[in-house]
Steps between C-alpha positions, in 0.01 A plus 500: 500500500135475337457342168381802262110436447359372183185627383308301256226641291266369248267731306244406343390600147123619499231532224249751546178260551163673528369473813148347545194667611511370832793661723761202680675576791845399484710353844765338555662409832845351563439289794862352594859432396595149684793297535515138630688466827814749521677487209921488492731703306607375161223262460220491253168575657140619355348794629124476448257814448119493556279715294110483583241647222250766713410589118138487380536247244707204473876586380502283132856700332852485580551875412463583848697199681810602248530872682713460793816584657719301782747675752668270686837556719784292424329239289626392160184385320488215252102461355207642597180241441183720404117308531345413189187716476285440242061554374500148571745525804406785681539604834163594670413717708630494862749247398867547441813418250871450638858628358792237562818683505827284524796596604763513748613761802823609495551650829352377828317679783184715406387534075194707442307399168291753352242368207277752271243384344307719203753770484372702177108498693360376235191360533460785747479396833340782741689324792848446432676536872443071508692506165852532659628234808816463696641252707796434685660106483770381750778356295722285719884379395485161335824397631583340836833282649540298837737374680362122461780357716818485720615126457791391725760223438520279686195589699641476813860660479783467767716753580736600280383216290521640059110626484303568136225743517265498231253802460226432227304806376233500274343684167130481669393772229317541189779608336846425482804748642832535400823316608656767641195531794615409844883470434589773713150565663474328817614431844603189675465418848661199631552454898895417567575326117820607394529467069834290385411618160350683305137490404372425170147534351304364174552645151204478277446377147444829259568726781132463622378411835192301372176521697488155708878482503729463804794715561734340739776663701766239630734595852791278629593541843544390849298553796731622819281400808239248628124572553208640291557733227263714294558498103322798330501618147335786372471536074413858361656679825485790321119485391639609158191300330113534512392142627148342550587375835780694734466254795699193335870678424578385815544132650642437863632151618620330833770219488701313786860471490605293682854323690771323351445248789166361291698356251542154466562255204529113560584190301160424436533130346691279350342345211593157341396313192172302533625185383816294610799649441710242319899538484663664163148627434381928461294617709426865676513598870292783560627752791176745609605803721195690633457792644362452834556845651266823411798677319504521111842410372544776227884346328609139564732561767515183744313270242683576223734169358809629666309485827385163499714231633427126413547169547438194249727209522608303230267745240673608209315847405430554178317870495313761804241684373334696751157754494547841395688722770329752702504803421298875633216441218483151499626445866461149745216590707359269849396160408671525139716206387830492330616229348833341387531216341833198460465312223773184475551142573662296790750297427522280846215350673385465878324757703600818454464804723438822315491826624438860412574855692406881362684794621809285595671842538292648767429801262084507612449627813199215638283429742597140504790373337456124570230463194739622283650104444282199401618143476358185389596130383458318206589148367689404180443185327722355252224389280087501540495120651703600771269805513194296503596239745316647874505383888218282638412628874173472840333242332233396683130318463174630661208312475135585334292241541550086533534514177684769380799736648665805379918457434722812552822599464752780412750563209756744533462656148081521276462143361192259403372224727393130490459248760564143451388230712417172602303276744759275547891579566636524135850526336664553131284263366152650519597888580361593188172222498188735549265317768158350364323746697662835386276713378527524093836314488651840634724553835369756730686826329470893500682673143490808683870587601565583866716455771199370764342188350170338565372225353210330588461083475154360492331142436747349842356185670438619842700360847798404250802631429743623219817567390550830294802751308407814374669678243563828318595559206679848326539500191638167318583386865299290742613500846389193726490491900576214703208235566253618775209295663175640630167313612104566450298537775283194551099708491472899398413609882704796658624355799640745780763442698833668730286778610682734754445756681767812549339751821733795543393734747762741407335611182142400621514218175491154433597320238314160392688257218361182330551243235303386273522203257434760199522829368210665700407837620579610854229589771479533841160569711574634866258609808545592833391228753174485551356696229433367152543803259795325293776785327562343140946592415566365206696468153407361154873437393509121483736344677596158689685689796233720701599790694247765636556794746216620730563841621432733761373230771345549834670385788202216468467120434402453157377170257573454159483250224658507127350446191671378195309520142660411130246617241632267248400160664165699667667347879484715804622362864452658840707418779400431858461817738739569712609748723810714625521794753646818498496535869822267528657280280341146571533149308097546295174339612339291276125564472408248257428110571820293471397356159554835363819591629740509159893470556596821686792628663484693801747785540589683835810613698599126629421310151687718247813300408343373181281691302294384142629753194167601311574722269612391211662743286704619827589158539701488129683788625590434815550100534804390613598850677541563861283814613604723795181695641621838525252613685472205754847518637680360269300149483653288259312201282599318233252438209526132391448459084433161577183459722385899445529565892683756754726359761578713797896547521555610890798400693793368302442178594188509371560660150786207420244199570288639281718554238616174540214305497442677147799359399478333155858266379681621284822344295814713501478512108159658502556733790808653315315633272379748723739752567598579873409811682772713645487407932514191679609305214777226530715485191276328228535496093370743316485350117197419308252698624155448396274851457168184404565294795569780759210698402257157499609476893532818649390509820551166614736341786747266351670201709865365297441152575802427364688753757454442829115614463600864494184740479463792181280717469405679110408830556218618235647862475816441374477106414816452747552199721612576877602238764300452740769400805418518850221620603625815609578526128210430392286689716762835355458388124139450562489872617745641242316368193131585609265687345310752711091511448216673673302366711241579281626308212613236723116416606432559103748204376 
């Protein structure tokens, strides 16, 4: 329905003037009625008229400017603002004056304005047809809503997994609307979602939908099958508003629903105090479940505390607190954490194995179940001493320079480090007397706690040698080794030595080991035969026990020599040259003069029943064990801790002489303190059994002198003795108790 026009006019009041000799001619011309950009309903606005003077003589009154009249459709005016016209403010000739009219439409689509200007004629104008104007504005609705959007929880449902759908709509308008709009007027769309209950929507403050505001409509539900769905939401279905833009009141989204079989939760970690646990003392154990599968868990079924079996020895629980349970708007989404947490005290000591299991009633449906229990171990200690006193392990000495080496060693929990140490063999008496020549009257130390110590001694008299005992201390204990005893080299050259050379045609590789008489880097230089074009291999890891792999040989004779460098003492060496063949595996020819020949073992099929261990670290793992080649038939070789060399075990002749002839006497009261493996044992005691004593001697071949010289052997692995009886038994223990290695590794250690 139209708005009823208003008509405004304004009449002036004239005075009869006498006119002047000279005739004017009076025009006026209304030139437009303008409106910035397109102007919305309900919103103030100014409407702007031109009026040019085609008159004869400037315009200098008012009188004139006062008589008009405005028509405009479904606008409610507010002011009009008139020029200010004036003898000293006229408005010339060919120039022009404006009318601002202000006001708002109150209707949208198509207003005509109609402005009159010098209704009552007067002055006379002979031309009055430019007197009147018209024009039509486009009034557009100043409201407008969108669907802004469709949010899904979680955002990657399962199957018939509880589902919140969040729809967000928004006031985008100039204006605000009111709280009954889109109730009832709109349609939902979404693919194979089946509601549980039903929805709900916003409620506004002062029963206005505010312009910027979000109106939210809330559905809880289930999907029924797997795959993509489309969501779509349309607001204003109806179209029972005017709105600035039409396009928005509808939103479409995709989501995946996916299989029960994604889910997966596991017991993520076990997590214990930072400091020692001490008995009688509180403390928390933190349980962290996590979910590892791509299924949101939207209620705490499977995690929740009636689901979760534990374990805790001896731990007297106090409270469980746990994170807040899932639920469908806050749920446990991939990669999230939930935590519980034990807080008590233990009121016996030891090691204790603790352990932790979610869903102990199977009520998740997973893709692996085995994750779902974590264990781990932890020590009690009846008071912090106890807790502070450590384990002393590998320590060993490597060399720098004549004058200095570099002590290492291993503690089985973080501690400090100091080394203390003396040129000649010292006891009680001078342990704690600091040498003359220790640098500021402090032993060689490192405050930093760790369990792999280094400490570096400098200021030694070359060629001579020492006795040393590290220690490591833990809080207000200090934790001494036994007395060790290394020896500077006599000048800071790099000599070379043990080099060996390892063809295998197999694998079209050779493998060439050294020693050295320090830390140095490892390089090898190789050519074929008769051309000089030398292929540098090489490492910079420093090391005393060389080992370097050529690769992808010709079936050619090749030479080589090794270089050796330590940067800190500025010494390089180069060996002879030698060379090997991969043609056949021949003893190597030795290309350099006689002088130059260094100690050297040569390896082929006839000379292999001894062979030099050179790598080091290998060497602390493996000494004392007897290695079966599992992929050389079965060849066996025991690794002696004592000289660091292989021994070929063949026949079973052969494997009891040389187990024998490592024999070391033993008394029956030490060699009961090593407990006694489970075969081809005679009937022995088993009291006081030392853990110290076996552990210090694994691996070596025992002879009771005091019982008829019967052979034992200590087994590393499980610090067991075995008798070693006739050499058919040996040869089967020897067998039983191996330890099978690559060849690869093999030609490593």
């Amino acid at each position: 329905m139209k708005y009823p026009r208003l008509l405004f006019c304004f009449l002036s009041l004239f005075l009869f003037v006498p006119f002047s000799a000279s005739a004017v001619d009076y025009d006026y011309h209304i030139d437009s009625i303008t409106v910035s950009g397109d102007p919305t309903i309900n919103k103030d606005v100014d409407v702007k008229v031109k009026v040019y003077n085609y008159s004869t003589e400037p315009l200098i009154t008012m009188d004139v400017v006062n008589d008009y009249s405005i028509n405009f459709d479904n606008f409610r005016l507010s002011s009009v603002t008139l020029p200010t016209i004036s003898s000293t403010s006229p408005i010339d000739v060919l120039e022009y004056f404006e009318y601002i009219i202000t006001g708002r439409f109150i209707d949208f689509d198509g207003s005509k304005l109609i402005f009159n200007f010098n209704t009552q004629n007067i002055p006379f104008e002979a031309n009055r047809a430019n007197n009147t104007y018209s024009e039509i504005i486009n009034v557009i609705s100043a409201q407008d809503t969108s669907v802004n959007e469709i949010e899904v929880i979680p955002e990657k449902p399962a199957v018939d997994e509880i589902v919140i759908i969040k729809v967000k709509i928004k006031n985008g308008g100039d204006i605000a609307l009111s709280s009954t709009f889109g109730v009832n007027d709109f349609l939902r769309n979404f693919q194979d979602f089946e509601e549980t209950d039903p929805f709900t929507f916003s409620t506004f403050r002062d029963n206005i939908f505010n312009k910027d505001q979000e109106f939210i409509y809330t559905y809880r539900g289930k999907f029924k099958s797997i795959g993509t769905k489309e969501l779509k939401f349309t607001i204003d279905a109806t179209d029972s508003i005017k709105e600035i833009n039409e396009t928005n009141n509808t939103l479409a989204n995709n989501i995946e629903v996916i299989g029960k079989e994604s889910l997966d939760v596991t017991l993520h970690q076990i997590k214990l105090p930072d400091k020692d646990i001490l008995y009688n003392t509180v403390l928390d154990i933190k349980a962290s479940i996590r979910n590892g599968g791509s299924v949101a868990l939207s209620d705490p079924t499977g995690i929740s505390i009636d689901s979760l079996k534990y374990s805790i020895p001896g731990f007297v629980v106090s409270s469980i607190s746990q994170d807040s349970y899932p639920t469908a708007s806050d749920p446990f989404k991939p990669t999230d954490i939930f935590n519980y947490v034990f807080r008590g005290w233990f009121n016996q000591t030891g090691n204790i194995d603790v352990s932790f299991m979610i869903d102990k009633y199977d009520y998740l449906d997973e893709s692996d179940e085995v994750n779902n229990l974590a264990t781990s171990t932890l020590t009690v200690y009846v008071n912090q001493e106890a807790a502070d006193a450590i384990v002393i392990s590998d320590v060993s000495v490597n060399p720098i320079s004549s004058t200095s080496v570099e002590i290492l060693w291993k503690t089985d929990r973080e501690a400090t480090s100091e080394v203390r140490y003396n040129k000649y063999r010292f006891g009680s008496f001078d342990r704690y007397k600091i040498p003359e020549n220790v640098p500021n009257d402090i032993w060689p130390n490192n405050t930093s706690a760790t369990i792999d110590h280094a400490v570096t001694i400098v200021e030694l008299d070359s060629n001579a040698s020492y006795d040393f005992e590290v220690n490591s201390t833990r809080g207000s204990v200090k934790t001494f080794s036994p007395v060790g005893h290394f020896e500077t080299p006599p000048t800071d050259n790099v000599s070379i030595n043990n080099v060996n050379i390892y063809p295998n045609k197999d694998d079209k590789s050779a493998t060439i080991t050294w020693k050295t008489s320090y830390l140095a880097d490892s390089n090898v230089y190789y050519s074929e035969v008769g051309k000089n074009d030398y292929i540098f291999v090489g490492t910079a890891d420093p090391t005393m026990n060389h080992a370097i792999k050529l690769q992808n040989l010709k079936p050619v004779e090749y030479n080589y020599y090794v270089e050796s460098k330590n940067s800190k003492i500025a010494s390089s060496t180069k060996s002879a040259i030698y060379s090997f063949s991969m043609v056949s595996l021949v003893k190597e020819i030795i290309i350099a003069p006689e002088s130059e020949k260094p100690a050297m073992k040569i390896i082929n099929e006839q000379e292999k029943d001894v062979l030099l261990v050179t790598n080091g670290s290998l060497f602390q793992k493996l000494k004392g064990r007897i290695l079966l080649k599992v992929e050389d038939e079965g060849e066996a070789w025991y690794v002696s801790p004592d000289d660091a060399k292989k021994y070929y075990l063949g026949r079973p002749r052969d494997a009891f002489n040389v187990m024998r002839t490592f024999g070391v006497g033993i008394t029956n009261a030490n060699l009961q303190k090593i407990q006694v493996g489970d075969r081809y044992t005679p009937k022995m005691a088993r009291d006081g059994l030392d853990y110290n004593f076996t552990k210090k001697n694994s691996g070596k071949i025992f002879i009771a002198v005091e019982a008829n010289g019967e052979a034992w052997y200590v087994n590393p692995i499980d610090l067991k003795r075995y008798y070693l009886g006739r050499p058919q038994d040996a040869f089967q223990i020897m067998r039983e108790l191996s330890t099978g290695i690559t060849n690869e590794d093999f030609i490593r250690l």
